[in-house]
C-alpha positions in Angstrom: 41.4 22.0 15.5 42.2 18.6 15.0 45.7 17.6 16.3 47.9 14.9 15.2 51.0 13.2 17.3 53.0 10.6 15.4 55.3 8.4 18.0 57.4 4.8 17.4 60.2 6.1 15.4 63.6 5.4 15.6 67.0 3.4 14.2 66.2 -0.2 13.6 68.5 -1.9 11.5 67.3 -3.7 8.1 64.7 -6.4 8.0 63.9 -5.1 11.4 60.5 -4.0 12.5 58.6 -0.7 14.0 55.1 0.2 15.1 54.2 3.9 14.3 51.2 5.5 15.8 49.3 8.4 15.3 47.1 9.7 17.8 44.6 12.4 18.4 45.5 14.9 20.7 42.9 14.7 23.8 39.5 15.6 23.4 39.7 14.5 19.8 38.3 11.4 18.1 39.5 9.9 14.6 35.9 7.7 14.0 35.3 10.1 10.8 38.4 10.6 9.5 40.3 8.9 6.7 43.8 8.7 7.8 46.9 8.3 5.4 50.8 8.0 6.0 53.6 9.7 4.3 57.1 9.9 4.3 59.4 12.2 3.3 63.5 11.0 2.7 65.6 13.5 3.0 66.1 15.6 -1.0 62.9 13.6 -2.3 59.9 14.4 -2.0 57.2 13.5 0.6 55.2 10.2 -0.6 52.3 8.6 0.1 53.0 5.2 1.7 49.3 3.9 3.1 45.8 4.9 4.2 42.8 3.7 6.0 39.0 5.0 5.1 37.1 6.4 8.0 34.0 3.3 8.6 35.0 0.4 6.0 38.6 0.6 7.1 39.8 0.2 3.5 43.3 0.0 3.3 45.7 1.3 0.4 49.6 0.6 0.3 52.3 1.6 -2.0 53.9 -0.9 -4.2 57.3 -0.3 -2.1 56.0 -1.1 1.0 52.8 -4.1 0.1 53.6 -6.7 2.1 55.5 -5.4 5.1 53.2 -2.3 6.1 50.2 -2.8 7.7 48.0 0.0 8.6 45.2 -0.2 11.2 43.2 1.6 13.5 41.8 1.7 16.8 38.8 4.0 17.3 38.6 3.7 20.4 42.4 5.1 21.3 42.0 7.5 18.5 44.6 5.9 17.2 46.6 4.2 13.9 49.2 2.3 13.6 51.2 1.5 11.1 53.3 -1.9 11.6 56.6 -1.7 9.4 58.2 -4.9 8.8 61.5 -6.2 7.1 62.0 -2.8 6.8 65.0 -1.8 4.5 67.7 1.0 4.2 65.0 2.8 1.6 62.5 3.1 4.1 64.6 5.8 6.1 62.2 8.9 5.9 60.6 11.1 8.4 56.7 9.6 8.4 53.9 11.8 8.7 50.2 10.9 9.5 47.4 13.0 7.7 43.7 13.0 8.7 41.2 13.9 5.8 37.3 14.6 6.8 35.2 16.9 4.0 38.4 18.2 2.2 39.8 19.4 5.7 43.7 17.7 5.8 45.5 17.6 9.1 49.1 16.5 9.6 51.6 15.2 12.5 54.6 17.0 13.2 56.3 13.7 11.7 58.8 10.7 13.4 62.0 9.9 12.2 62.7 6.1 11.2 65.9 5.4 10.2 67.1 1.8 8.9 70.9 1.0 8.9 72.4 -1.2 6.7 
């Protein structure tokens, strides 16, 4: 089964700047997966915040985040990133990573990013 491992969290403060990744566990590849990023603030509920397709590499971002996220991926690592800039206060959430192939959904165990004002 397909495993997920989410890393770059941690405390930046506002209009700072964090590169998430989400990798494969060994053995694993991510080439036919569709890969999305959530996050979940703490008493809301978890969101979706952007996605990649599998081949074209479409990309799909929230309103809240257009223009500071940018996700990409790197087949070859097994690997997407997700670049967070100006980040803001708001942003603070635990972010998930999600891999979708044939209906089949797989998530990360999550990292926290926090933003202080």
């Amino acid at each position: 089964q397909l495993q997920l491992v989410e890393s770059g969290g941690g405390l930046v403060q506002l209009g700072g700047s964090l590169r998430l990744s989400c990798a494969a566990a060994s053995g694993f590849t991510l080439d036919d997966y569709a890969i999305g990023w959530f996050r979940q603030a703490p008493g809301k509920e978890r969101e979706g915040v952007s996605s990649i397709s599998s081949r074209v590499g479409s990309t799909y971002y929230a309103d809240s985040v257009k223009g500071r996220f940018t996700i990409s991926r790197d087949n070859a690592k097994s690997t997407v990133y997700l670049q967070m800039n100006t980040l803001k206060p708001e942003d603070t959430a635990v972010y998930y990573c999600n891999a979708e192939v044939s209906k089949r959904y797989y998530w990360g165990k999550g990292t926290l990013v926090t933003v202080s004002s």
